[in-house]
N, C-alpha and C positions, 0 to 999 in steps of 0.2 A: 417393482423395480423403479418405478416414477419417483417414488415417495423417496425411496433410499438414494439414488441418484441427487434428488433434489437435493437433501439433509446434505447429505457430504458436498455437494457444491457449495453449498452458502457457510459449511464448516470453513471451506479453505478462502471463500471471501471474507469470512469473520476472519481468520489467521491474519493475511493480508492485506486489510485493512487497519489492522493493529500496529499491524507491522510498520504499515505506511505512517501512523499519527508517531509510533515512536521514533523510527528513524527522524524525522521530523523534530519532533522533542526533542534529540542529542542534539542538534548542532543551530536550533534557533535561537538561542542566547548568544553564539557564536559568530552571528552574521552582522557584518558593518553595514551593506545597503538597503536603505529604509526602503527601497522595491524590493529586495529579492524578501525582505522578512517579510512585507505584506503579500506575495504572493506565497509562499511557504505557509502562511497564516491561513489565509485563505483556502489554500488545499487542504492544511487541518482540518478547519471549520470543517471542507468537503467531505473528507473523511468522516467525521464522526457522527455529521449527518446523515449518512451512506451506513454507518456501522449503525447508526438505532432501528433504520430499514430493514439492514439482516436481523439485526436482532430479534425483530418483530416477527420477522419469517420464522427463526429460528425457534421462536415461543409458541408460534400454531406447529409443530412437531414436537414439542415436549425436549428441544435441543439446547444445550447450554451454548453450543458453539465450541471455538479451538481456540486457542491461542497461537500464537507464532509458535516456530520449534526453537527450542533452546538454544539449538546448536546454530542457528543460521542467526537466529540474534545477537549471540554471543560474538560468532566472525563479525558481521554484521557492527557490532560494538566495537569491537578490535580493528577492524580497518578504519572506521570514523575519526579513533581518536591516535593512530598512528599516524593517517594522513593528515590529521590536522596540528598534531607535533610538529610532523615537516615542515607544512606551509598553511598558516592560517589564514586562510583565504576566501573571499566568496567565490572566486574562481575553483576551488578543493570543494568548498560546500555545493554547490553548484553539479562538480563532475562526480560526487558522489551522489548526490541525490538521481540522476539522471542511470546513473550505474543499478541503483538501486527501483528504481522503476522500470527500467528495462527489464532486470529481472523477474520484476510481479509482472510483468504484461509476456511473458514469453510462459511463467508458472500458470495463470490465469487460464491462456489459449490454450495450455496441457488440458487443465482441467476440464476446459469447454469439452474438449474433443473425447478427453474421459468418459464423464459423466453425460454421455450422448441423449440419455431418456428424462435428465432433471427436465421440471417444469420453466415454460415459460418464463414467468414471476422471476426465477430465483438464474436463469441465462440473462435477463433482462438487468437483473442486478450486478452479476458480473460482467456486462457489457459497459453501464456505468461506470463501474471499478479500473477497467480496464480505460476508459475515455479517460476519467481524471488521470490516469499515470500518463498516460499520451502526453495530454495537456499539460503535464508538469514536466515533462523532458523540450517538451516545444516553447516552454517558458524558460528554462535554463541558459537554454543556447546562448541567448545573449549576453551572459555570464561566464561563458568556459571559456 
């Protein structure tokens, strides 16, 4: 139960954190303030530094990992660039980013609570996951 608990938690931080570099990816060419790119930059970096971690977890289990689901990417897609139609704005980029981390930090704490028996290690690494989304909504603010 440890073993399988663990693998599926660091699946849905692998998802997650995918998630996190892509949404990212849409709308960083987009952005006019040279702070808000370098903190958006900066979360990347976190990100993907965060994602070779699981990864490695992922590899002592013989687990390839997840990818985001299709369909929440796709919305996910389709709102970014609706709302940025509207109003291209870093104030838009800003309030979607912030939208978009609340949601992995509210998915996240699902998980936690799920996967009650995962190991340490791998609650440690979505504790992580979850503090970068934090920190990126408490860096936005200044921008909405």
């Amino acid at each position: 139960m440890i073993e399988q608990d663990t693998v599926r938690l660091l699946r849905e931080c692998d998802a997650g954190v995918k998630m996190g570099i892509s949404s990212i990816d849409d709308v960083l060419d987009k952005v006019t303030s040279k702070e808000l790119r370098r903190l958006l930059a900066q979360c990347k970096e976190s990100h993907i530094k965060l994602n070779s971690e699981i990864q490695t977890k992922l590899t002592e289990f013989d687990d390839e990992g997840k990818e985001p689901d299709m369909m929440a990417k796709g919305m996910s897609w389709i709102k970014t660039n609706v709302k940025m139609a509207v109003d291209h704005s870093d104030e838009t980029i800003a309030d979607l980013m912030t939208d978009g981390c609340n949601m992995g930090v509210k998915s996240l704490h699902k998980y936690l609570n799920q996967y009650k028996a995962a190991d340490e290690g791998s609650k440690r690494v979505t504790k992580k996951l979850i503090d970068l989304e934090e920190k990126l909504v408490m860096d936005m603010k200044r921008f909405l």
